[in-house]
KOLSEDO-454151 format. One record per residue (C-alpha): residue in three letters; z negated, y, x. Coordinates in steps of 0.25 Angstrom, whole numbers, padded with zeros to 4 digits, always signed. Each point is the difference from the previous one (the first is absolute). Example, Ala and Ser with C-alpha at 12.3 -4.5 7.8 and 13.67 -1.06 7.14 Angstrom:
2
Ala-0031-0018+0049Ser+0002+0014+0006
***
This chain:
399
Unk-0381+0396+0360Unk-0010+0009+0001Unk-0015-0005+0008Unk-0010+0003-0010Unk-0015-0003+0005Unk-0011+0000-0006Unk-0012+0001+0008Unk-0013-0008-0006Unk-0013+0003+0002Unk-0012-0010-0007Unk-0011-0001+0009Unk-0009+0008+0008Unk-0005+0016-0002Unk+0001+0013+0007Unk+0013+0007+0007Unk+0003-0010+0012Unk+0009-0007-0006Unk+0010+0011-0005Unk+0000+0009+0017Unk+0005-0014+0004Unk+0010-0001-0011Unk+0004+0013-0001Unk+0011-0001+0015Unk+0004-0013-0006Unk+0005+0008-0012Unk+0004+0012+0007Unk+0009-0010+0009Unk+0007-0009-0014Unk+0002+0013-0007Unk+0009+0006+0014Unk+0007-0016-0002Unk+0003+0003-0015Unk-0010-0007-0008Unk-0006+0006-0013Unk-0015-0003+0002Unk-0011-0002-0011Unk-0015-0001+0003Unk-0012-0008-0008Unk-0012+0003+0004Unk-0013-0004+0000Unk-0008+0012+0001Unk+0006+0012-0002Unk-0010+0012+0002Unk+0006+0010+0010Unk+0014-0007-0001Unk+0006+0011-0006Unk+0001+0010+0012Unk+0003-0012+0009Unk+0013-0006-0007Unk+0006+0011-0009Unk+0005+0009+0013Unk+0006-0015+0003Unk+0008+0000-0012Unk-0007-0013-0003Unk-0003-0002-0015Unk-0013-0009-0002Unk-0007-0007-0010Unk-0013-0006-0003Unk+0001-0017+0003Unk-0006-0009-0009Unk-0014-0004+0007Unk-0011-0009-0006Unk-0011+0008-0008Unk-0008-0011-0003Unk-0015-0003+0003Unk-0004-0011+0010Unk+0003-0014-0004Unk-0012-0010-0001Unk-0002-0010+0014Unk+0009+0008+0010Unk-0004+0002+0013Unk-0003+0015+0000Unk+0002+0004+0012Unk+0013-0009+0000Unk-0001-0009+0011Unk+0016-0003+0000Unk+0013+0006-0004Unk-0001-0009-0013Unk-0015+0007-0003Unk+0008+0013+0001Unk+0012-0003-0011Unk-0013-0007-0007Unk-0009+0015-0001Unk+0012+0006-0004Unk+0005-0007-0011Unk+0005-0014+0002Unk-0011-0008-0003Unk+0007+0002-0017Unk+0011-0003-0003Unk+0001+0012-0011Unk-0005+0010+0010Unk+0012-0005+0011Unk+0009-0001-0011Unk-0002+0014-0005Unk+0004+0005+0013Unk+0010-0006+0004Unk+0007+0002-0012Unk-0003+0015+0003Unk+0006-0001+0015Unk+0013-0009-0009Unk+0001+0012-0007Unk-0001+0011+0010Unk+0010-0006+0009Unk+0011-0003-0012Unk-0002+0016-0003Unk+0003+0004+0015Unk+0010-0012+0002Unk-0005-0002+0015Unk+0010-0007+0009Unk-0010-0003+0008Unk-0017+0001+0000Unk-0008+0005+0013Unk-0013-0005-0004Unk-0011+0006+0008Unk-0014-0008-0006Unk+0007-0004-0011Unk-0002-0015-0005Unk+0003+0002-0016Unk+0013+0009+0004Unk+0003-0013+0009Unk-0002-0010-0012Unk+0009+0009-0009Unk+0010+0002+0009Unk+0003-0016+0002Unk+0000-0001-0014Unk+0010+0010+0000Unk+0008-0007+0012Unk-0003+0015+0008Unk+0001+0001+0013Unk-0013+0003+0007Unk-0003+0005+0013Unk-0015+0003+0006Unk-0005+0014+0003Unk-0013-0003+0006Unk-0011-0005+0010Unk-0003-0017+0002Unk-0012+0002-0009Unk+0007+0000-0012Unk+0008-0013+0002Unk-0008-0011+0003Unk+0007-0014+0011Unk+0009-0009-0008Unk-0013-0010-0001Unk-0009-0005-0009Unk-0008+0004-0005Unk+0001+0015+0003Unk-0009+0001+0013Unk-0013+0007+0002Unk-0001+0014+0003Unk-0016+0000+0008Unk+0000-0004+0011Unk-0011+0003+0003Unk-0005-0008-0011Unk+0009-0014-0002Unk+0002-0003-0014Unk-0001-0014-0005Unk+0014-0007-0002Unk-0004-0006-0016Unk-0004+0014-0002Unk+0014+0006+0005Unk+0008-0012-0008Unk-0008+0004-0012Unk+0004+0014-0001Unk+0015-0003+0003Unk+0000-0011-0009Unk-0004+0011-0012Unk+0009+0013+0004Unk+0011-0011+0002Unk-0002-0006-0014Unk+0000+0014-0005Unk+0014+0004+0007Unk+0007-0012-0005Unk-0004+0000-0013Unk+0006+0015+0000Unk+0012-0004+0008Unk+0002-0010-0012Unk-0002+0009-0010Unk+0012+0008+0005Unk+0009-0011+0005Unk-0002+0000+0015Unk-0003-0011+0008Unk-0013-0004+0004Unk-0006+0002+0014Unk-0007-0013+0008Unk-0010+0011+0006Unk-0003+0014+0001Unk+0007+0003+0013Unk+0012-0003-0005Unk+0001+0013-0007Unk+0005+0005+0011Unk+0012-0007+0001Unk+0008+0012-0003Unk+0013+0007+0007Unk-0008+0007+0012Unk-0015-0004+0003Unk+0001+0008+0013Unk-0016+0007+0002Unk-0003+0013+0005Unk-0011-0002+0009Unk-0001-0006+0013Unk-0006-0013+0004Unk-0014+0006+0006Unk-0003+0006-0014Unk+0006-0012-0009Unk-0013-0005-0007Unk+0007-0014-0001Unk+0004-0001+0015Unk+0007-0008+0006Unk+0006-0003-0012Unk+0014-0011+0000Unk+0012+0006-0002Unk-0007+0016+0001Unk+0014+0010+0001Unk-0007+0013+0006Unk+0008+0012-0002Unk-0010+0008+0008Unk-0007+0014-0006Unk+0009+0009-0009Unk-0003+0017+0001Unk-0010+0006-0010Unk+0002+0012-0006Unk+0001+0012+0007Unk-0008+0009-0005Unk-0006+0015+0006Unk-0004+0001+0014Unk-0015+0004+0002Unk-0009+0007+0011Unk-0010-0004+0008Unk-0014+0007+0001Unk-0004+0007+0012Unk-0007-0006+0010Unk+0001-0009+0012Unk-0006-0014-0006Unk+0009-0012-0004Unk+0009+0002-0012Unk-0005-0009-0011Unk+0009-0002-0011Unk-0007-0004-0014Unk+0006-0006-0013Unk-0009-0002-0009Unk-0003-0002-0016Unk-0011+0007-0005Unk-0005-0012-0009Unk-0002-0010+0015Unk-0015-0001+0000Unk+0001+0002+0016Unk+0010+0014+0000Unk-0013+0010-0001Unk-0008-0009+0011Unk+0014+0002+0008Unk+0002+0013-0002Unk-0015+0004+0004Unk+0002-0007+0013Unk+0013+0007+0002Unk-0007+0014-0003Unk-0012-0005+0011Unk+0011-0003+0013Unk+0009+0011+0006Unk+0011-0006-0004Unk+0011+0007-0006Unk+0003-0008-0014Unk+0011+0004-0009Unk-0005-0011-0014Unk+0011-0002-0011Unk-0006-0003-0012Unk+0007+0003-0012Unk-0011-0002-0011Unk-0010+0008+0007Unk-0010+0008-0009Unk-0001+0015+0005Unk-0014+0000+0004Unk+0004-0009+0012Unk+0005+0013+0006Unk-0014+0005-0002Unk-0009-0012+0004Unk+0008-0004+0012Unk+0003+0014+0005Unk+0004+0001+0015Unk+0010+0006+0008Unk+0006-0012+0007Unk+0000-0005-0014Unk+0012+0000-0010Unk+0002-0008-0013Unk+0011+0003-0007Unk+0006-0007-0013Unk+0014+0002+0003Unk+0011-0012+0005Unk+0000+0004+0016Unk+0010-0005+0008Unk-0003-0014+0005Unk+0009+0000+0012Unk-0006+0012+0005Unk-0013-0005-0001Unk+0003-0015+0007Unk+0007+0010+0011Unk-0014+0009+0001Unk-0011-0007-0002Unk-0010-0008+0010Unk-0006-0007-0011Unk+0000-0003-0016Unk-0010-0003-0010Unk+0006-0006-0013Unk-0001-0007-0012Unk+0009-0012+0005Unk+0013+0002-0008Unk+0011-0008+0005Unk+0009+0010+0001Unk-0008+0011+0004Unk-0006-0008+0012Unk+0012-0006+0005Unk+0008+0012+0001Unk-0012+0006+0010Unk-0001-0014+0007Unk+0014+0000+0002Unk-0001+0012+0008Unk-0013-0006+0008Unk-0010+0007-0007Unk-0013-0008+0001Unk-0010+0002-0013Unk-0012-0006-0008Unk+0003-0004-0014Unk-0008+0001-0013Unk+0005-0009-0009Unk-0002-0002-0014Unk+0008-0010-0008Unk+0004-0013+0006Unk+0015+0005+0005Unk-0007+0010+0008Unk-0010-0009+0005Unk+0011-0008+0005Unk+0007+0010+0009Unk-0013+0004+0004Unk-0003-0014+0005Unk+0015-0001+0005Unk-0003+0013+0009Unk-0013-0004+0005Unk+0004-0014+0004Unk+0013+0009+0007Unk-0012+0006+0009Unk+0004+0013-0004Unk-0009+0005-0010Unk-0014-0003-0009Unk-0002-0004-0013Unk-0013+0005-0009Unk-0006-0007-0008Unk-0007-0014-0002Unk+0012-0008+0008Unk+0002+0011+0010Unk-0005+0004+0013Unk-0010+0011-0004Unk-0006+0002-0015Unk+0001+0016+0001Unk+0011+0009+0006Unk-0009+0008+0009Unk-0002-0010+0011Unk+0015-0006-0003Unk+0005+0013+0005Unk-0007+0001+0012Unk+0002-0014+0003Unk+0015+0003-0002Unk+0001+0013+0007Unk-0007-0007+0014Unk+0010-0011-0001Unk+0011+0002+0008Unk+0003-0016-0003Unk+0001+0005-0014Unk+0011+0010+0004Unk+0007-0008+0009Unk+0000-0012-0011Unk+0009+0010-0010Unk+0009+0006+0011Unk+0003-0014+0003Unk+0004-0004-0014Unk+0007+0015-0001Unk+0010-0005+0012Unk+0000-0014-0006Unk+0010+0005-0009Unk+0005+0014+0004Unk+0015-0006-0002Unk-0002-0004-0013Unk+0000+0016-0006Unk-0005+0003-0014Unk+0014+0008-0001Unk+0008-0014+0005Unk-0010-0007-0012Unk+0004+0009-0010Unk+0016+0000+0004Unk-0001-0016-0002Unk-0008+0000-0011Unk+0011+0011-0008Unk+0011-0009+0005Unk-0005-0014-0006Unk-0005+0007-0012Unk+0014+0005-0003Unk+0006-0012+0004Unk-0007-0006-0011Unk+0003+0010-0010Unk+0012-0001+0002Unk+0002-0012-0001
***
Protein backbone atom coordinates (compact mmCIF):
# COMPACT_ATOMS: atom_id res chain seq x y z
CA UNK A 1 0.00 0.00 0.00
CA UNK A 2 1.17 3.31 -0.94
CA UNK A 3 1.84 6.13 2.30
CA UNK A 4 -0.25 8.87 1.52
CA UNK A 5 0.10 12.00 3.97
CA UNK A 6 -1.65 14.58 4.13
CA UNK A 7 0.12 17.43 5.86
CA UNK A 8 -2.65 20.04 7.80
CA UNK A 9 -2.23 23.04 8.68
CA UNK A 10 -5.26 25.12 10.74
CA UNK A 11 -3.69 27.56 13.01
CA UNK A 12 -1.24 30.15 12.98
CA UNK A 13 0.21 32.75 10.00
CA UNK A 14 3.11 33.53 8.11
CA UNK A 15 5.88 30.92 6.51
CA UNK A 16 7.49 29.31 9.67
CA UNK A 17 5.40 26.55 9.55
CA UNK A 18 6.00 25.35 5.81
CA UNK A 19 10.66 25.92 6.10
CA UNK A 20 10.07 23.46 9.03
CA UNK A 21 7.74 21.06 7.08
CA UNK A 22 9.26 21.32 3.85
CA UNK A 23 12.69 18.58 4.97
CA UNK A 24 10.09 16.52 6.47
CA UNK A 25 8.58 16.41 3.10
CA UNK A 26 11.42 16.15 1.20
CA UNK A 27 12.44 13.22 3.57
CA UNK A 28 8.73 10.90 3.07
CA UNK A 29 8.72 11.76 -0.47
CA UNK A 30 12.75 9.95 -0.87
CA UNK A 31 10.54 6.95 1.57
CA UNK A 32 7.70 6.77 -1.12
CA UNK A 33 4.92 8.55 0.32
CA UNK A 34 2.47 10.65 -2.05
CA UNK A 35 2.19 13.86 0.00
CA UNK A 36 -0.65 16.66 0.11
CA UNK A 37 -0.65 19.97 2.02
CA UNK A 38 -3.61 22.12 3.60
CA UNK A 39 -2.80 25.06 4.46
CA UNK A 40 -3.56 27.92 6.44
CA UNK A 41 -2.19 30.64 4.92
CA UNK A 42 -1.17 30.32 1.68
CA UNK A 43 0.45 33.62 0.31
CA UNK A 44 4.06 33.03 -0.92
CA UNK A 45 3.39 29.23 -1.06
CA UNK A 46 3.49 28.90 -4.51
CA UNK A 47 7.46 29.20 -5.11
CA UNK A 48 8.13 27.49 -1.86
CA UNK A 49 6.27 23.99 -2.54
CA UNK A 50 5.65 23.72 -6.35
CA UNK A 51 9.70 23.05 -6.94
CA UNK A 52 8.87 20.28 -4.28
CA UNK A 53 6.32 18.63 -6.27
CA UNK A 54 4.03 19.09 -3.34
CA UNK A 55 0.22 19.87 -4.52
CA UNK A 56 -1.44 22.28 -1.88
CA UNK A 57 -4.72 23.51 -1.10
CA UNK A 58 -6.36 25.89 1.05
CA UNK A 59 -7.68 24.30 4.62
CA UNK A 60 -10.88 24.91 5.89
CA UNK A 61 -10.26 27.88 8.76
CA UNK A 62 -12.90 29.72 10.82
CA UNK A 63 -13.93 33.09 9.17
CA UNK A 64 -16.06 34.05 11.85
CA UNK A 65 -16.40 37.06 14.05
CA UNK A 66 -15.43 36.87 17.76
CA UNK A 67 -17.86 35.20 19.83
CA UNK A 68 -19.45 37.11 22.85
CA UNK A 69 -17.73 36.31 26.65
CA UNK A 70 -14.24 34.72 25.52
CA UNK A 71 -11.35 35.73 26.89
CA UNK A 72 -9.58 37.80 24.13
CA UNK A 73 -6.48 37.40 24.60
CA UNK A 74 -7.21 33.71 25.32
CA UNK A 75 -5.86 32.83 28.57
CA UNK A 76 -5.74 28.94 27.93
CA UNK A 77 -5.68 26.40 25.03
CA UNK A 78 -9.44 26.15 25.39
CA UNK A 79 -9.88 30.18 24.72
CA UNK A 80 -7.89 29.57 21.72
CA UNK A 81 -10.29 26.68 19.93
CA UNK A 82 -13.04 29.19 21.75
CA UNK A 83 -11.73 32.59 19.24
CA UNK A 84 -11.61 30.33 16.46
CA UNK A 85 -14.62 28.93 16.25
CA UNK A 86 -15.64 26.29 18.95
CA UNK A 87 -17.67 28.31 20.98
CA UNK A 88 -20.85 27.02 18.19
CA UNK A 89 -21.57 24.23 17.42
CA UNK A 90 -22.53 25.24 13.64
CA UNK A 91 -19.31 27.16 13.24
CA UNK A 92 -17.21 23.87 14.50
CA UNK A 93 -19.52 21.64 12.65
CA UNK A 94 -19.10 23.53 9.23
CA UNK A 95 -15.47 22.93 9.63
CA UNK A 96 -14.99 19.90 10.43
CA UNK A 97 -17.19 18.59 7.82
CA UNK A 98 -14.98 20.58 5.50
CA UNK A 99 -11.50 19.02 6.93
CA UNK A 100 -14.26 15.32 6.53
CA UNK A 101 -14.47 16.08 3.30
CA UNK A 102 -10.98 17.10 2.21
CA UNK A 103 -9.42 14.18 3.78
CA UNK A 104 -12.04 11.59 1.87
CA UNK A 105 -10.92 13.48 -1.30
CA UNK A 106 -7.10 12.95 -0.77
CA UNK A 107 -7.58 9.43 1.03
CA UNK A 108 -4.82 10.16 3.56
CA UNK A 109 -3.29 7.09 5.46
CA UNK A 110 -2.29 8.98 7.68
CA UNK A 111 -2.66 13.04 8.98
CA UNK A 112 0.51 15.17 10.20
CA UNK A 113 -1.22 17.91 11.87
CA UNK A 114 0.85 20.89 12.53
CA UNK A 115 -1.79 23.52 14.63
CA UNK A 116 -4.50 21.69 13.51
CA UNK A 117 -7.30 20.95 16.20
CA UNK A 118 -10.37 20.58 13.53
CA UNK A 119 -8.28 18.41 11.16
CA UNK A 120 -7.62 16.25 14.46
CA UNK A 121 -11.42 16.13 15.50
CA UNK A 122 -12.25 14.97 11.74
CA UNK A 123 -9.72 12.66 11.63
CA UNK A 124 -11.02 10.56 14.83
CA UNK A 125 -14.17 10.69 13.28
CA UNK A 126 -12.77 9.07 10.47
CA UNK A 127 -10.65 6.49 12.55
CA UNK A 128 -7.36 8.32 10.76
CA UNK A 129 -4.41 8.07 12.05
CA UNK A 130 -2.77 11.16 13.14
CA UNK A 131 0.60 12.10 13.96
CA UNK A 132 1.81 15.72 15.48
CA UNK A 133 3.91 18.16 13.39
CA UNK A 134 4.67 20.85 15.86
CA UNK A 135 5.80 22.68 18.94
CA UNK A 136 4.25 21.85 22.92
CA UNK A 137 2.36 25.10 22.39
CA UNK A 138 -0.30 23.56 20.43
CA UNK A 139 -1.04 20.55 22.75
CA UNK A 140 -1.90 21.51 25.78
CA UNK A 141 -0.80 18.46 29.40
CA UNK A 142 -3.48 15.66 29.50
CA UNK A 143 -5.18 17.72 32.60
CA UNK A 144 -8.00 19.67 33.22
CA UNK A 145 -8.84 22.01 32.49
CA UNK A 146 -6.44 23.00 29.75
CA UNK A 147 -3.87 25.03 31.94
CA UNK A 148 -2.98 28.55 31.83
CA UNK A 149 -0.69 29.88 29.43
CA UNK A 150 0.70 33.52 31.59
CA UNK A 151 2.75 32.97 33.69
CA UNK A 152 3.29 35.81 34.50
CA UNK A 153 -0.24 36.49 35.30
CA UNK A 154 -1.89 33.30 37.05
CA UNK A 155 -5.27 32.69 35.87
CA UNK A 156 -8.03 31.67 38.25
CA UNK A 157 -8.91 27.99 38.26
CA UNK A 158 -13.13 28.55 37.96
CA UNK A 159 -12.10 30.79 35.08
CA UNK A 160 -9.89 27.88 33.31
CA UNK A 161 -12.89 25.11 34.17
CA UNK A 162 -15.37 27.58 32.67
CA UNK A 163 -13.80 27.92 29.28
CA UNK A 164 -13.04 24.16 29.00
CA UNK A 165 -16.32 23.31 30.09
CA UNK A 166 -17.67 25.47 26.81
CA UNK A 167 -15.08 24.38 24.03
CA UNK A 168 -15.65 20.85 25.40
CA UNK A 169 -19.48 20.88 25.09
CA UNK A 170 -18.98 22.19 21.84
CA UNK A 171 -16.67 19.35 20.49
CA UNK A 172 -18.81 16.53 21.84
CA UNK A 173 -21.79 17.84 20.63
CA UNK A 174 -19.84 17.65 17.07
CA UNK A 175 -18.21 14.29 17.82
CA UNK A 176 -21.97 13.31 18.32
CA UNK A 177 -23.29 14.80 15.33
CA UNK A 178 -20.91 12.51 13.40
CA UNK A 179 -20.84 9.28 15.44
CA UNK A 180 -17.61 9.66 17.28
CA UNK A 181 -17.15 9.14 20.86
CA UNK A 182 -17.20 11.67 23.20
CA UNK A 183 -14.11 13.13 24.99
CA UNK A 184 -13.89 13.47 29.20
CA UNK A 185 -11.54 16.75 28.41
CA UNK A 186 -9.80 18.57 26.07
CA UNK A 187 -6.49 17.12 26.36
CA UNK A 188 -7.67 14.08 25.27
CA UNK A 189 -7.71 15.07 21.77
CA UNK A 190 -4.49 14.24 21.63
CA UNK A 191 -4.77 10.80 22.08
CA UNK A 192 -3.71 10.02 18.53
CA UNK A 193 -1.00 7.47 16.94
CA UNK A 194 2.22 9.79 17.60
CA UNK A 195 1.85 12.69 20.03
CA UNK A 196 5.76 13.05 19.99
CA UNK A 197 6.55 17.29 20.06
CA UNK A 198 9.05 19.11 18.12
CA UNK A 199 10.59 21.31 20.60
CA UNK A 200 12.82 20.93 23.49
CA UNK A 201 11.87 21.04 27.24
CA UNK A 202 13.42 24.75 27.77
CA UNK A 203 10.99 26.22 25.07
CA UNK A 204 7.80 24.04 25.95
CA UNK A 205 5.35 26.60 27.38
CA UNK A 206 3.73 23.69 29.49
CA UNK A 207 7.01 22.40 31.01
CA UNK A 208 7.62 19.98 32.92
CA UNK A 209 4.70 18.51 31.43
CA UNK A 210 3.91 14.43 32.71
CA UNK A 211 4.52 12.12 29.97
CA UNK A 212 6.27 15.18 27.63
CA UNK A 213 8.05 12.81 24.54
CA UNK A 214 10.83 15.41 23.05
CA UNK A 215 11.84 14.65 19.78
CA UNK A 216 14.28 17.69 19.84
CA UNK A 217 14.55 20.44 16.95
CA UNK A 218 13.66 19.33 13.28
CA UNK A 219 15.77 21.59 10.33
CA UNK A 220 14.14 24.44 8.67
CA UNK A 221 14.16 25.13 5.31
CA UNK A 222 17.33 25.91 3.58
CA UNK A 223 17.04 28.80 1.90
CA UNK A 224 19.70 31.23 0.15
CA UNK A 225 22.85 32.15 1.75
CA UNK A 226 23.44 35.96 2.49
CA UNK A 227 26.22 38.29 3.21
CA UNK A 228 27.31 40.25 5.83
CA UNK A 229 27.93 44.28 5.61
CA UNK A 230 31.27 45.54 5.93
CA UNK A 231 32.67 46.44 9.12
CA UNK A 232 34.34 45.25 12.16
CA UNK A 233 31.20 45.54 14.77
CA UNK A 234 29.15 42.51 15.95
CA UNK A 235 26.96 40.73 13.40
CA UNK A 236 23.27 41.16 14.45
CA UNK A 237 20.98 39.04 12.78
CA UNK A 238 17.29 40.50 12.60
CA UNK A 239 13.99 38.93 11.67
CA UNK A 240 11.34 41.11 11.73
CA UNK A 241 7.62 41.69 10.58
CA UNK A 242 6.89 45.14 9.60
CA UNK A 243 3.29 45.39 11.36
CA UNK A 244 5.48 44.64 15.24
CA UNK A 245 5.04 48.02 16.78
CA UNK A 246 8.86 47.84 18.15
CA UNK A 247 10.66 46.74 14.45
CA UNK A 248 11.21 50.62 13.33
CA UNK A 249 12.33 51.50 17.26
CA UNK A 250 14.78 48.34 16.44
CA UNK A 251 15.89 49.08 13.46
CA UNK A 252 16.87 52.80 14.58
CA UNK A 253 19.02 51.46 17.29
CA UNK A 254 20.52 49.06 15.04
CA UNK A 255 21.33 52.00 12.31
CA UNK A 256 22.78 54.06 15.49
CA UNK A 257 25.53 51.16 16.86
CA UNK A 258 28.51 49.80 14.73
CA UNK A 259 27.11 46.74 14.42
CA UNK A 260 26.92 44.81 11.30
CA UNK A 261 23.07 43.76 10.90
CA UNK A 262 21.85 41.76 8.31
CA UNK A 263 17.36 42.15 9.34
CA UNK A 264 15.20 39.58 7.37
CA UNK A 265 11.85 40.96 7.12
CA UNK A 266 9.94 39.67 4.50
CA UNK A 267 6.77 42.21 4.60
CA UNK A 268 9.01 45.31 4.48
CA UNK A 269 7.71 48.43 2.62
CA UNK A 270 10.46 49.96 0.42
CA UNK A 271 10.86 53.17 2.08
CA UNK A 272 12.76 51.20 5.13
CA UNK A 273 15.74 50.90 2.68
CA UNK A 274 15.50 54.81 2.60
CA UNK A 275 14.78 55.73 6.14
CA UNK A 276 17.08 53.23 7.80
CA UNK A 277 19.83 53.69 5.31
CA UNK A 278 23.40 52.75 6.42
CA UNK A 279 26.19 50.78 5.45
CA UNK A 280 26.41 48.05 8.08
CA UNK A 281 22.76 47.94 7.58
CA UNK A 282 20.99 45.20 5.33
CA UNK A 283 17.24 44.37 5.21
CA UNK A 284 16.28 42.20 2.82
CA UNK A 285 12.72 40.45 2.28
CA UNK A 286 14.04 37.38 0.94
CA UNK A 287 14.07 33.54 3.15
CA UNK A 288 18.03 33.69 4.22
CA UNK A 289 19.43 30.70 5.23
CA UNK A 290 18.97 30.04 9.04
CA UNK A 291 21.86 27.83 9.54
CA UNK A 292 24.19 30.15 8.30
CA UNK A 293 22.97 32.72 10.23
CA UNK A 294 22.95 30.62 13.95
CA UNK A 295 26.64 29.77 12.61
CA UNK A 296 27.43 33.72 11.91
CA UNK A 297 25.96 35.72 14.14
CA UNK A 298 26.90 37.26 17.68
CA UNK A 299 23.45 38.09 18.37
CA UNK A 300 19.81 38.23 17.08
CA UNK A 301 16.83 40.50 17.31
CA UNK A 302 13.37 38.58 16.63
CA UNK A 303 9.94 38.56 16.72
CA UNK A 304 9.86 35.27 18.93
CA UNK A 305 8.68 32.58 16.50
CA UNK A 306 9.20 29.33 17.70
CA UNK A 307 11.00 27.92 15.07
CA UNK A 308 12.94 30.68 14.05
CA UNK A 309 14.29 31.26 17.54
CA UNK A 310 15.20 27.86 18.36
CA UNK A 311 16.94 27.13 15.37
CA UNK A 312 19.52 30.24 16.30
CA UNK A 313 19.39 29.12 20.19
CA UNK A 314 20.24 25.77 19.24
CA UNK A 315 23.30 26.93 17.75
CA UNK A 316 24.07 29.20 20.91
CA UNK A 317 22.98 32.43 19.68
CA UNK A 318 21.99 34.78 22.48
CA UNK A 319 18.93 37.39 21.43
CA UNK A 320 16.36 39.72 22.56
CA UNK A 321 12.86 39.10 21.58
CA UNK A 322 9.73 41.18 20.56
CA UNK A 323 7.04 39.24 20.87
CA UNK A 324 3.76 39.93 19.73
CA UNK A 325 0.93 37.30 20.28
CA UNK A 326 0.76 34.96 23.21
CA UNK A 327 2.99 31.96 21.58
CA UNK A 328 5.71 34.27 21.01
CA UNK A 329 5.39 35.74 24.29
CA UNK A 330 5.94 32.32 25.60
CA UNK A 331 9.12 31.41 23.95
CA UNK A 332 10.23 34.86 24.78
CA UNK A 333 9.61 34.33 28.46
CA UNK A 334 11.13 30.60 27.93
CA UNK A 335 14.36 32.16 26.70
CA UNK A 336 14.80 34.98 29.13
CA UNK A 337 14.07 32.57 32.04
CA UNK A 338 16.99 30.25 30.08
CA UNK A 339 19.33 33.53 30.91
CA UNK A 340 20.09 33.58 27.47
CA UNK A 341 18.17 36.40 25.91
CA UNK A 342 15.44 39.59 26.58
CA UNK A 343 12.24 39.89 26.19
CA UNK A 344 10.42 43.61 25.26
CA UNK A 345 7.65 44.42 26.27
CA UNK A 346 5.41 44.89 29.52
CA UNK A 347 6.42 41.24 31.03
CA UNK A 348 10.08 41.67 29.72
CA UNK A 349 13.12 42.96 30.87
CA UNK A 350 13.34 46.17 28.88
CA UNK A 351 10.10 48.10 27.46
CA UNK A 352 12.31 49.28 24.16
CA UNK A 353 14.83 47.21 22.06
CA UNK A 354 17.70 49.94 22.17
CA UNK A 355 18.84 49.38 25.68
CA UNK A 356 17.85 45.46 25.42
CA UNK A 357 20.46 45.18 22.84
CA UNK A 358 23.07 46.83 24.58
CA UNK A 359 22.28 45.06 27.73
CA UNK A 360 22.60 41.99 25.54
CA UNK A 361 25.55 42.65 23.67
CA UNK A 362 27.57 43.33 27.33
CA UNK A 363 26.55 40.22 28.71
CA UNK A 364 28.81 37.77 28.21
CA UNK A 365 26.44 35.69 30.94
CA UNK A 366 24.00 36.00 28.14
CA UNK A 367 26.14 34.39 25.54
CA UNK A 368 27.50 31.74 27.87
CA UNK A 369 23.55 30.77 28.89
CA UNK A 370 22.81 29.94 24.93
CA UNK A 371 26.18 28.20 24.07
CA UNK A 372 25.24 25.99 27.15
CA UNK A 373 21.94 25.12 25.89
CA UNK A 374 23.54 24.66 22.14
CA UNK A 375 25.95 21.75 23.83
CA UNK A 376 23.13 20.67 25.85
CA UNK A 377 21.76 18.88 23.01
CA UNK A 378 24.59 18.96 20.20
CA UNK A 379 23.89 15.01 19.89
CA UNK A 380 20.51 15.40 19.30
CA UNK A 381 20.98 16.70 15.43
CA UNK A 382 18.07 18.38 13.50
CA UNK A 383 19.24 15.83 10.75
CA UNK A 384 18.85 12.62 13.27
CA UNK A 385 15.19 14.54 14.32
CA UNK A 386 14.29 14.57 10.81
CA UNK A 387 15.54 10.98 9.97
CA UNK A 388 13.14 9.63 13.00
CA UNK A 389 10.42 11.79 12.45
CA UNK A 390 10.34 10.24 8.47
CA UNK A 391 10.63 6.82 9.83
CA UNK A 392 7.62 6.93 12.48
CA UNK A 393 5.67 8.91 9.91
CA UNK A 394 5.89 6.14 7.44
CA UNK A 395 5.59 3.50 9.72
CA UNK A 396 2.29 4.95 10.39
CA UNK A 397 1.40 5.31 6.94
CA UNK A 398 2.06 2.21 6.17
CA UNK A 399 0.41 0.70 8.40
Amino acid sequence: MTARILYAWELGGNLGHIGQFIPLARRLKAGGAHVECALAYTGGVAALLEPEGLGWTQAPVFRGGKPKGINDPPLSYADILLLMGYADQKDLQGMVGAWRRLIELIGPTLILADHAPTAIIAARTLGKAVMLHGTGFYTPPDIAPTPGMRPWEPTPGPILAASEKRALATINNVLAAFGAAPLARISQLFEIAETALNTLPELDPYAPRRGGRYWGLPPSFAAAAFEWPPGEGPRIFGYLRAGIPAAEPALTALSQTRCRAFICCPDAPPAWRERFTAPHLTISTQPIDLSQAGREADAAILYAPHVTTAALLRQGVPMVLLPQNLEQGLVAHRVQALGAGFMVGPHGRFAQPAPALAALLASPDCRAKAKAFAERYAVVTPERVLENMATRALQLASA
